[in-house]
N, C-alpha and C positions, 0 to 999 in steps of 0.2 A: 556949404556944410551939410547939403541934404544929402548930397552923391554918395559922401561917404556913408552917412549911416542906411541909404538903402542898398551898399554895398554890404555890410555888416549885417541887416536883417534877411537879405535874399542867402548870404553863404551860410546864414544860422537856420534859416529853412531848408537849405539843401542838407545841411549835416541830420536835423532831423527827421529830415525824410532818406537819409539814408540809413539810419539807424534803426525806423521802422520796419523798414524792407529787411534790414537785416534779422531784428527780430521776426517778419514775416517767414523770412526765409529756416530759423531754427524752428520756427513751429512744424513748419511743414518736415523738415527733415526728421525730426521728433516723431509727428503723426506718422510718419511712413516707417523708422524705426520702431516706432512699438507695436504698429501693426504686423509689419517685418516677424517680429520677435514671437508675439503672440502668433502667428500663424506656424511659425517655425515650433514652436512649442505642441501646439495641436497636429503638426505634423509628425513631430517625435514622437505622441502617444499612440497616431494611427498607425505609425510603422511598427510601433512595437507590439501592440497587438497584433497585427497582420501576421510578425515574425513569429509572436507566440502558436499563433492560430497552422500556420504555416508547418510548424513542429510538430503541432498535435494531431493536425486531419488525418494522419496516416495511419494513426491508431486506429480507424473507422474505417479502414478500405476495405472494401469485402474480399473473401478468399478469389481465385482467378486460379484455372485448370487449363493446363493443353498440352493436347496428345503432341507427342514428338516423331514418334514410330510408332509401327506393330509391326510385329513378322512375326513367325516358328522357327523356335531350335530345331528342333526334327519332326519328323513325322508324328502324329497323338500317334499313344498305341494303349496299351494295357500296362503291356511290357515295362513304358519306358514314360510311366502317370509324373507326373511333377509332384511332390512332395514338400518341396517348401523353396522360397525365393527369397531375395535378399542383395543390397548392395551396400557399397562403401561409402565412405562418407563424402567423396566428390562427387556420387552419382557416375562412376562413367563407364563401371567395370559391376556387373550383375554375375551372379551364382547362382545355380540348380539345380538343388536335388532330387535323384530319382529315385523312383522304386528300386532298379537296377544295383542302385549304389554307384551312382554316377553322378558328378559334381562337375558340372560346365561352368565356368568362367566364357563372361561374353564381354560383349561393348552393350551397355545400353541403348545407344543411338542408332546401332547399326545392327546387334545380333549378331555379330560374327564372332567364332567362338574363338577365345584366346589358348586355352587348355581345356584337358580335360584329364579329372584324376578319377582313378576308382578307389572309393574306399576299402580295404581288405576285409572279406569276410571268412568265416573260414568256410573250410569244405561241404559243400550239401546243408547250409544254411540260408535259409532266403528272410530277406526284410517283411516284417509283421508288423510293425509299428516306428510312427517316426514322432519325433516333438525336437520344438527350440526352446532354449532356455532364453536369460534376461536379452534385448538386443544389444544391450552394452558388448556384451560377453561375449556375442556372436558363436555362440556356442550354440549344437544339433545334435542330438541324439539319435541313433537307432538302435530299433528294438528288435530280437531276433529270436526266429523259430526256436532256436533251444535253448530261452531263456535269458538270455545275457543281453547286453546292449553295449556301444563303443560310439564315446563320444569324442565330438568331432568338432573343429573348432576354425572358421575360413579366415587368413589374415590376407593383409595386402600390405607388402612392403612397397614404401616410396621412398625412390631415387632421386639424384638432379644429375647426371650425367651428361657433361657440355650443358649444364647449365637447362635441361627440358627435364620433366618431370616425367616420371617410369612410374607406373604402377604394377607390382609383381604379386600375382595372385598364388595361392596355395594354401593348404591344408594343413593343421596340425592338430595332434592327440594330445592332448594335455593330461590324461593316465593312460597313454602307451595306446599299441595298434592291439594289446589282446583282448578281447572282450572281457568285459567284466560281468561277474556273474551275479541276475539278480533274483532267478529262483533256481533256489536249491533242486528241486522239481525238473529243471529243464521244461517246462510248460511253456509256448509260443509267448509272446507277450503280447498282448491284443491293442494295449494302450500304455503310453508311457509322457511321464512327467520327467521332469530334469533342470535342476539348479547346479551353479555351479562357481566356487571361485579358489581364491589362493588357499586356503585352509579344509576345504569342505567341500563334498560333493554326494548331494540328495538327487535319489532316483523314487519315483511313484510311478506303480507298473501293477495292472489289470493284466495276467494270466488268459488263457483262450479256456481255461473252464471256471472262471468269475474269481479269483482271487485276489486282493489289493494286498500288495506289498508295499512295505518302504523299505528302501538301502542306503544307510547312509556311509559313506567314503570320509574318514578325517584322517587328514595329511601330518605326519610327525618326521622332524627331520631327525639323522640320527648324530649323536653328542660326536660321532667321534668324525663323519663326512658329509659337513654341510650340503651336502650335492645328491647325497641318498634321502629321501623321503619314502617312509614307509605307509603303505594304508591301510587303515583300520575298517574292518567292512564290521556293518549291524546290521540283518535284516530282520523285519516283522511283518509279520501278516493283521492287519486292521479289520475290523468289523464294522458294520454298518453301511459298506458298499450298497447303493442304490441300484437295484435291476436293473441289466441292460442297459449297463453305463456307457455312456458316448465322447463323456471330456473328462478330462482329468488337466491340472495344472497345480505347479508347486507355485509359493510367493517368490518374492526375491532372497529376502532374508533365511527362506528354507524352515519356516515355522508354523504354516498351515499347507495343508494338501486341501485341494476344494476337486469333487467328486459330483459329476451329474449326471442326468440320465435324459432322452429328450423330453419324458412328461415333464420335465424339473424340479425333481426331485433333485434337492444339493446338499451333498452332505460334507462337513469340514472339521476337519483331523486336524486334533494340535499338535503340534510336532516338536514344543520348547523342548523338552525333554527326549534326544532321540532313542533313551533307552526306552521308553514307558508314551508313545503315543497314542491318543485317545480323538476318540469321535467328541466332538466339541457340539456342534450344532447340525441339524436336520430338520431340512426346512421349503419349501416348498419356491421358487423362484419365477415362475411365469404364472397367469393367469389360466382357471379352466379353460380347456378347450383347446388349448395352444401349445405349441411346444421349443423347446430349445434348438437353436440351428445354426449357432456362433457362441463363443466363450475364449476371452482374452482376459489378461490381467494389463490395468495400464501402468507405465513407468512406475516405477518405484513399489514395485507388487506389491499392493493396499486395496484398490477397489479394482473390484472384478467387474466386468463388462460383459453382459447377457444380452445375446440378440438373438429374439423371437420369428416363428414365421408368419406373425403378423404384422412384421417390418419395426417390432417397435426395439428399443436398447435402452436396459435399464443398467445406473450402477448401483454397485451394492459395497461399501464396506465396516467394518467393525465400530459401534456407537457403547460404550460406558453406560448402561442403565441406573437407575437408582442404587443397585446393590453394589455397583461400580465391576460389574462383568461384564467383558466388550462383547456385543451379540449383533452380530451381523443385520445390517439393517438395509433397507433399498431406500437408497437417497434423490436420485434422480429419475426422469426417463425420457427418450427423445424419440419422436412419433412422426419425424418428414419423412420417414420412408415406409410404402405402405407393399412390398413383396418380402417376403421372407431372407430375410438378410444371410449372406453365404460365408461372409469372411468379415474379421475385424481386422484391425491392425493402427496399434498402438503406434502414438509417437516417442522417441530417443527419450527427447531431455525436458517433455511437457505433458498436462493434460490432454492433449487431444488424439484424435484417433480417426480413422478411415475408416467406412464400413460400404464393402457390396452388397446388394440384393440381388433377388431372382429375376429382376427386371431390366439388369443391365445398367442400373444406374450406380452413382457413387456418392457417398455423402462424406462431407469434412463439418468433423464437431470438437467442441472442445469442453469437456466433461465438466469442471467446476464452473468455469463463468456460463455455462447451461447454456452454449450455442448453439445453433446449427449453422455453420456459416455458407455451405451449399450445398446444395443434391443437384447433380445434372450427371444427364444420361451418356454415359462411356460407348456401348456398343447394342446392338442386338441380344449378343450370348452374355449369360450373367459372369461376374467375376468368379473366378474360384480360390485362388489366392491371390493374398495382397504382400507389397513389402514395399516400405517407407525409407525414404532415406535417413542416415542418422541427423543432416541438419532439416528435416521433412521441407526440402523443397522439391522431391521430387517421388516417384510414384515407381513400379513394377505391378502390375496386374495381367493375371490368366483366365482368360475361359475356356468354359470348359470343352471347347472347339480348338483348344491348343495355339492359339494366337495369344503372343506379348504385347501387352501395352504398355510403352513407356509416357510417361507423362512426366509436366515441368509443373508443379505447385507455385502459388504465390499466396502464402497465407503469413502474416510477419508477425499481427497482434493478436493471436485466438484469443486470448485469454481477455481481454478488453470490452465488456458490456457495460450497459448503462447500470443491470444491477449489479455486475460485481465492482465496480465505481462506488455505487450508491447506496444497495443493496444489502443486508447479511445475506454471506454468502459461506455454504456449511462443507467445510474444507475435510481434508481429510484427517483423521487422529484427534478431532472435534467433536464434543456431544452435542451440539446444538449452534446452529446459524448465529454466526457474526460479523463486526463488525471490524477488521482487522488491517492494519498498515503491518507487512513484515516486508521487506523487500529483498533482505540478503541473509545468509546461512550459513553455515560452518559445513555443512551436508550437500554433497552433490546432488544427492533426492531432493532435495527444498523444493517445495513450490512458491513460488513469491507471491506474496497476498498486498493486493496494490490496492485496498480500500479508503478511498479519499474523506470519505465521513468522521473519521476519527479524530482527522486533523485539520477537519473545516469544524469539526466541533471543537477541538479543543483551541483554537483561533478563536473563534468567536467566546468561546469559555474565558481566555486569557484576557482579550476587550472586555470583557462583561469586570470582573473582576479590575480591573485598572479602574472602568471608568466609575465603577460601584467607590471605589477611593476619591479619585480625581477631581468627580464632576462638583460634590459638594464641598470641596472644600477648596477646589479654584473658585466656585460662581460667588460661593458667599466672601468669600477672600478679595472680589472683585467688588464685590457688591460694598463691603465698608472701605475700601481700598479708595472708589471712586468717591462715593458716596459720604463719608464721615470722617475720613482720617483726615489731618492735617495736612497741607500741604505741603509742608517740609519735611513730613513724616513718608509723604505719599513718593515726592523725590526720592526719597530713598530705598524705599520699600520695591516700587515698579521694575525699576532698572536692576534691582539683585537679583525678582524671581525670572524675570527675561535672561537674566545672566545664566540661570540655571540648566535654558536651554541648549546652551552651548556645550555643557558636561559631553563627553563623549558615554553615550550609550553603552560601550563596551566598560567603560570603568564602572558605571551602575551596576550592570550585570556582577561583572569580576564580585563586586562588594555584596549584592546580594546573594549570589551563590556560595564564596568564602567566609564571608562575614557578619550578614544578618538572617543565615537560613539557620546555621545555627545555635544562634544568640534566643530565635524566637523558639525553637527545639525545644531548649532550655529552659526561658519564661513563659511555657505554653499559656499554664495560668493565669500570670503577669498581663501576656497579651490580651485575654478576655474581661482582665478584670479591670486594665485602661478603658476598655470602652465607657467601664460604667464610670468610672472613675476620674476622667477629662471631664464629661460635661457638667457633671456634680460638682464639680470641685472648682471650674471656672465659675457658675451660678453663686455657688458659695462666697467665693471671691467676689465677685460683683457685686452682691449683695452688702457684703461686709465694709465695703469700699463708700459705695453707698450710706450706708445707713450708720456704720460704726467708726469711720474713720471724722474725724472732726473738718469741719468745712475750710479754717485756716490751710490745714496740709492738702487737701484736695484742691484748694485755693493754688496751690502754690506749683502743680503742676498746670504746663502750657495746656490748653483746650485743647481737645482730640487728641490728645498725646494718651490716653488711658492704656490704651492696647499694648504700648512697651513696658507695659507691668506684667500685660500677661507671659511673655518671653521665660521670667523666671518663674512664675507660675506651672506652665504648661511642665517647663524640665522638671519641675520638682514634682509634679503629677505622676510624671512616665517613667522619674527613677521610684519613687513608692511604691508605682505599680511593680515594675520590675523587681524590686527590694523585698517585699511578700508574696512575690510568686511561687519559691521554697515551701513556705509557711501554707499556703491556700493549695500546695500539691499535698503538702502530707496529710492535711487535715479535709480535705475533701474526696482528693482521690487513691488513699495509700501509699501517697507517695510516687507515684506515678499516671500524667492524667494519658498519656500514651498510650500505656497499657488499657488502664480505665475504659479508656475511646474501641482499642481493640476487642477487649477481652467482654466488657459488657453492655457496648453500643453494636459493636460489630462494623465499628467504620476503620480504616486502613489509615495510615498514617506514612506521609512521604516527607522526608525533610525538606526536600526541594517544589513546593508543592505550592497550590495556587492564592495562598496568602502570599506568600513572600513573591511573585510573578505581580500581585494586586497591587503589593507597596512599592517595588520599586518602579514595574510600568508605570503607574501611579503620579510616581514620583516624576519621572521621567515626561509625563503627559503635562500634570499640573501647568508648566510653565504657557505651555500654547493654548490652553482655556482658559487660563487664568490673563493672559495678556490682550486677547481679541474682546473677553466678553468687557474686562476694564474699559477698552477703549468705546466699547459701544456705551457702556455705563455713563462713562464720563463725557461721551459726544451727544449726548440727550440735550438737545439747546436748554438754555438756563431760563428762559421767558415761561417755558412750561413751567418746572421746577419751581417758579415766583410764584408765577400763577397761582397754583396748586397751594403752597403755603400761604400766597393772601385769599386763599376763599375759605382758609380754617382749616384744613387740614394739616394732620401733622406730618412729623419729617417720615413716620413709617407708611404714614398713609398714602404720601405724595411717592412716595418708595415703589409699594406695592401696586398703583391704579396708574400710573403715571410711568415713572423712571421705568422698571421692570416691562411694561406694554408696548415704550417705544424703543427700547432695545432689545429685546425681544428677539427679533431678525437676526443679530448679533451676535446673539449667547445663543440665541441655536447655532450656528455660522459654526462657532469657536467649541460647539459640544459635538459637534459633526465631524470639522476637519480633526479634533482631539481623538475621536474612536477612528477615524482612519488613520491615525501614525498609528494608533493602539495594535490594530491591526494589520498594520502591515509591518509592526516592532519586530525586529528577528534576534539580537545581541540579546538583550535582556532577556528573554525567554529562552534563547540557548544554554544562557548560563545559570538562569537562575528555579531551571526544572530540571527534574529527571528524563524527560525527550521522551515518554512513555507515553504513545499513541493509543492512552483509552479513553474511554466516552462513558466518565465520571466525573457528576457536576459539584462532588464534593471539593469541601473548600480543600481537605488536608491532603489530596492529591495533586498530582502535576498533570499536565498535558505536553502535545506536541502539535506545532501552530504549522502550518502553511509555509511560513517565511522561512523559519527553523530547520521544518524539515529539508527545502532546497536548499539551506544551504551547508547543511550536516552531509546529504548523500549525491549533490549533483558532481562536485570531484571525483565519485568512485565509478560512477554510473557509465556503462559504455553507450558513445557515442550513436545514435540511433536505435537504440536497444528499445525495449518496451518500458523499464526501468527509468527509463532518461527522459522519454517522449510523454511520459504519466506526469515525470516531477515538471516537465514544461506544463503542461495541464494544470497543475496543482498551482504553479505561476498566473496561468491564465485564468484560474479559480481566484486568486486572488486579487487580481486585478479586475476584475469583474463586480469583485466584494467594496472596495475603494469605489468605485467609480458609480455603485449605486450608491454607495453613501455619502458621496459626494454631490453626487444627481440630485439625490433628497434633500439633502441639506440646502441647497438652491431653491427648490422647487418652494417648501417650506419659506425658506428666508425671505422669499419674493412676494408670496405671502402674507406672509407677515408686516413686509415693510408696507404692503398695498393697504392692507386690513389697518393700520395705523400710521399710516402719512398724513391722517386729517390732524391728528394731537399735533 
C-alpha cells in the first residue's frame, strides 16, 4: 500500500514544481515585458524630441557666402560706367545698365552676354541721371539732359520647349518709348526718384540748377476702348530741398519723397495729396562729423536705410507721437562694419538687406530681428553696386575696377533671433516695441511677426486659470471623498468623476465656446455674485441642519450620507445666483456691467475669454486631481489614522498633521501631472477663446496657447518655411514645459515621500 501512495506524493510534487516554474517563468516574461515597454516608451520621447530638435536647428544656421565667378562685361571706361544691376528670379540670367544706354543681358555663371538692347534716346541727349523703382516691379528710370526721363522695365519670359526651360530676356516701356516730360524747363535732371505701378506713375527729379520736382502720371482708361489709357501728368516744384542734395527716393506707395544731402540733412515731402505736396519733416540723420554714403528704402517702402562713412546703417521709419502724427524716427542701427559703406541693397519679399563698404567687405543683416548675420571680406576693391536675387539666394556685385562678382547666398531664417523669439521686437507701423505672434496677412507687404512669448504666456495664463478652479475643488473633493463620506456613497461618487475623464475634450470645448461663454456674457453679475453666494449659503445650510433641524430627522439619515443634501442646495444656489443677475446689472451697473467694465474701469471685455477657458479646462482637469490625490488620501495606512485618533486627536486634526503629510507626495504627484494636461490642453482652448495672441493677464480676455496655436496654423504652414520650423519650436517649447513639470513634480514627490516615510 506504500508504493502507491509514494507514487501519488512524488507525481503531486512534480506537478507542483511544475507549476512554480511556470509561475517562474510568467515573472520573468513580465519583468522583461515591462521593462520592454518602459524603455520603448523613453525611447518614443527621445526620438521625438530629437525630431522636434531636428526641425528647429535650421532656424539657427548662420548665413554661408560663396563666390561662384567674377569676370568683366567689357572693358571699365567712363563711357560705358554701370549704372545699375540686377537679376531674375532663378539667378541665371543678370542685366546692366549703362551710362551709354545699354542694357546687357548675361549668364551669371559665365558673363557671357546673351543680348544687348539700347534704350532709345532721342537726338543729342545724353543720360544725367538713373534710379530703380520697387524690385518687385523691376522697373529703371532714366533721367535726361533736357529734362524728361523714359522708364524702363527688364522682363524675362519663360519657356519649356521639349520640355527645357528658356529664359528670354528683353525690355519693355510700360508709358511708351517717348520720353516723358518732367520739367517744363527742359533743365538736365541731375537726380531722379521713380515709382511706379498699374494706375500711377510718380517721378522725384533734382534739376542741374537745384530744383525738386514732383510728376505725377495717373492712368484712365477711356469709356469707350478699353485698350486706350490716357495720362494725366501733375507737376510741382517743392521747397525745402536740402543743399547739395545727393539721394533722393520715392516709397512704394508713392506717398513720401525722402531728400538728402551727404551732411544728412533729410528732408520728407508728403505726397498723400498729389495736387498740394508738402515738406513734412527736416531733420538731421547721421551724427556730427559724418556723413551719408548709401540710402535705400527696404521692401515694402517704410523704413529707410542710411549708411554712414563711418560704416554704421541706421533705420528710420514713421512712429505716431502722442499727438498721434507719424514723425520719422531712428529705430535701429548696425555697427559690424567699420569703412564707409558704398551700396545697400534691399531684399524681394523680407527685412534684410546687403550692404558694401569701402573695405571690400560685404555684410548680410536683417533689419527687425536686429541681426547681423555676416561681414566677410568679398575682394580687395570695394563694391560699387549691389543686386540680390528676388528669392535672395544669390548676389551680383561690382567694383569699382569693373570686375562681377557672382555669389551663391545661403541665408533661409534672418529673421529668427533669440530677441525676436523672446524679445519686443518694434516692427514697423508700430509706436512702440512689442510683443506680437502674427504669422500670416492678406498683404503681400506682411512681415510675419513670429513672437513666441505671447503664446507661452497665454499657455501658462490658460494653466493658471484651470488650475486656480481645479485644484481646490478636486483636493478638497478628495479630501471628504476619502476621508468622511460613506462608503457606499464613495462607490459611487469615485467611479462617476473618473468617468468624467473619459468626456472627449472637444465636446467640452464645442459647449464651452456655444453654450456656456454666452450664458456667462449674460449672467456676468450672476457669475460674481455665486462666488459670494455658494459658500454663505452652504454654512447657512450647515448650520441650519445642525442646530435647527430636529435630531429624529437627522437621526433618520444614514451617517456620512449629509453631503447628498447639498446636490439640491448647491443647484438652487447657482440658479438664485443666476435668477438676480438682471436685477444686480440694473441696479449696480445701469444695466450693463460690460459696458461698466469698459467705459469706467477701462478693462476690455472678450466673450470667449479666460473665465470660461478656467471653467471648462477646469472642468476637464478635475477628474485627474481629483482621482490620484483620493487614491493617495485613502492609501494612508489605517494604523496611523488609529493611532492619531486614540492619542486624542480629532478627525480634523488627525486630517491635517497626519493624513494630508503622508500623502502629500501624492496630491503633489496628482497637482503636477493635472497642470501638465492643463497645459498641454489644445481642444478646449481652441474652442473656447478667441485665439488672440495677447499678453493680458486679465480674467475677461482670451489668449492663444502653444498647443492651439499648432494646431490652428501648422496645416497652412509651408513645409520648411520659417513659419513651419517656429511652429515646430513652439512644439519643442512645449514639450520642454511638460517635461519640467513633470521633472518637478518627481523631484518634489520623492521628497516628500523621503521627508515622511517614518509616519
Amino acid at each position: 500500500m506504500a508504493a502507491p501512495g509514494n507514487d501519488s506524493t512524488t507525481a503531486s510534487l512534480t506537478e507542483t514544481q511544475l507549476r512554480q516554474r511556470a509561475r517562474i517563468l510568467k515573472d520573468v516574461i513580465a519583468r522583461y515585458a515591462i521593462t520592454l515597454g518602459g524603455i520603448s516608451v523613453i525611447l518614443a520621447v527621445v526620438l521625438i524630441f530629437f525630431y522636434l530638435l531636428f526641425v528647429v536647428v535650421p532656424l539657427f544656421k548662420p548665413a554661408h557666402i560663396e563666390e561662384v565667378a567674377s569676370y568683366q562685361l567689357t572693358p571699365p571706361s567712363i563711357g560705358d560706367q554701370t549704372l545699375h544691376l540686377a537679376m531674375e528670379e532663378q539667378a541665371e540670367i543678370g542685366v546692366r545698365f549703362t551710362r551709354s544706354g545699354l542694357a546687357q543681358f548675361f549668364f551669371t555663371r559665365s558673363g557671357a552676354i546673351i543680348t544687348e538692347q539700347s534704350i532709345p534716346l532721342p537726338p543729342e541727349t545724353t543720360i544725367t541721371s538713373f534710379t530703380s523703382g520697387s524690385p518687385h516691379t523691376a522697373m529703371v528710370a532714366l533721367g535726361l539732359s533736357n529734362g524728361s526721363a523714359i522708364l524702363v522695365r527688364h522682363v524675362y519670359q519663360v519657356t519649356f520647349p521639349n520640355d527645357k526651360r528658356v529664359i528670354t530676356p528683353r525690355l519693355d516701356y510700360p508709358l511708351g518709348e517717348t520720353p516723358l516730360v518732367i520739367d517744363d524747363a527742359g533743365r538736365a535732371l541731375r537726380l531722379l526718384a521713380v515709382q511706379s505701378d498699374e494706375e500711377q506713375t510718380s517721378f522725384g527729379a533734382i534739376t542741374d540748377d537745384n530744383r525738386l520736382l514732383f510728376t505725377h502720371f495717373s492712368s484712365e482708361e477711356s469709356f469707350l476702348d478699353e485698350d486706350e489709357v490716357a495720362q494725366e501728368r501733375t507737376s510741382i516744384e517743392l521747397k525745402g530741398l536740402p543743399d547739395n542734395s545727393r539721394y533722393l527716393l520715392l516709397d512704394t506707395e508713392q506717398r513720401y519723397l525722402y531728400a538728402a544731402n551727404r551732411e544728412g540733412v533729410l528732408s520728407i515731402f508728403n505726397l498723400a495729396d498729389k495736387q498740394q505736396p508738402y515738406l513734412d519733416q527736416r531733420l538731421p540723420s547721421v551724427a556730427d562729423g559724418t556723413r551719408i554714403t548709401a540710402m535705400k528704402l527696404l521692401t515694402g517702402g517704410i523704413s529707410l536705410m542710411i549708411g554712414s562713412a563711418d560704416g554704421q546703417i541706421s533705420q528710420w521709419f514713421p512712429v505716431r507721437n502722442e499727438s498721434g502724427k507719424s514723425v520719422f524716427t531712428r529705430i535701429r542701427d548696425f555697427n559690424a562694419q567699420t569703412a564707409p559703406i558704398t551700396a545697400l541693397a534691399p531684399e524681394f519679399s523680407r527685412k534684410g538687406f546687403l550692404a558694401a563698404d569701402g573695405s571690400g567687405k560685404l555684410g548680410i543683416y536683417h533689419a527687425t530681428a536686429h541681426r547681423t548675420l555676416l561681414v566677410e571680406q568679398i575682394g580687395k576693391e570695394p563694391l560699387e553696386q549691389l543686386a540680390i536675387a528676388p528669392r535672395a539666394n544669390a548676389l551680383l556685385g561690382e567694383d569699382d575696377a569693373g570686375n562681377i562678382h557672382f555669389l551663391r547666398i545661403d541665408n533661409e531664417h534672418p529673421e529668427i533671433s533669440f530677441s525676436s523669439l523672446w524679445g519686443k521686437v518694434w516692427y514697423e507701423s508700430y509706436d512702440e516695441p512689442e510683443y506680437i505672434w502674427q504669422s500670416s496677412s492678406s498683404s503681400d507687404d506682411f512681415e510675419p511677426k513670429l513672437s513666441l512669448t505671447p503664446i507661452t504666456f497665454g499657455t501658462l495664463k490658460a494653466a493658471f486659470y484651470a488650475m486656480l478652479i481645479a485644484v481646490p475643488l478636486a483636493i478638497l473633493g478628495a479630501i471628504f471623498t476619502a476621508q468622511f463620506m460613506a462608503p457606499r456613497m464613495r462607490r459611487i461618487v469615485k467611479p462617476t468623476i473618473e468617468i468624467m475623464e473619459a468626456l472627449p475634450t472637444v465636446i467640452i470645448g464645442f459647449l464651452a465656446g456655444l453654450w456656456l461663454a454666452p450664458v456667462l456674457e449674460t449672467h456676468l453679475p450672476g457669475v460674481f455674485a455665486l462666488l459670494l453666494v455658494m459658500p454663505v449659503g452652504i454654512l447657512l445650510f450647515a448650520y441650519t441642519w445642525s442646530h435647527w433641524i430636529p435630531a429624529a430627522i437627522r437621526s433618520s439619515l444614514p451617517e456620512s450620507w449629509e453631503a447628498a443634501l447639498l446636490i439640491p442646495v448647491v443647484l438652487f444656489l447657482a440658479w438664485g445666483s443666476f435668477a438676480i443677475s438682471p436685477v444686480l446689472e440694473k441696479m449696480l451697473f445701469d444695466g450693463d456691467m460690460i459696458q461698466w467694465l469698459t467705459h469706467e474701469l477701462g478693462i476690455a471685455f472678450d466673450q470667449r475669454n479666460s473665465m470660461v477657458v478656467g471653467i471648462a479646462m477646469g472642468f476637464a482637469v478635475i477628474p485627474t486631481i481629483f482621482s490620484m490625490a483620493e487614491d493617495a488620501l485613502f492609501g494612508v495606512p489605517k494604523h496611523l489614522v488609529r493611532g492619531s485618533l486614540a492619542l486624542g486627536a480629532t478627525p480634523w486634526q488627525t486630517l491635517v498633521r497626519v493624513i494630508l503629510l503622508t500623502a502629500s507626495p501624492g496630491i503633489f504627484a496628482a497637482v503636477m501631472i493635472g497642470l501638465g494636461r492643463a497645459v498641454g490642453e489644445t481642444m478646449i482652448v481652441l474652442m473656447a477663446t478667441g485665439n488672440t495672441p495677447i499678453m493680458d493677464f486679465s480674467i475677461f480676455q482670451g489668449m492663444r496657447t502653444l498647443s492651439a496655436n499648432i494646431a490652428v496654423e501648422m496645416p497652412e504652414a509651408e513645409v520648411a518655411s520659417t513659419h513651419y520650423r517656429v511652429l515646430f519650436l513652439a512644439a519643442l517649447v512645449l514639450f520642454a514645459l511638460t517635461f519640467v513639470f513633470n521633472t518637478l513634480a518627481e523631484v518634489v514627490r520623492q521628497r516628500l515621500r523621503k521627508k515622511y516615510s517614518s509616519l
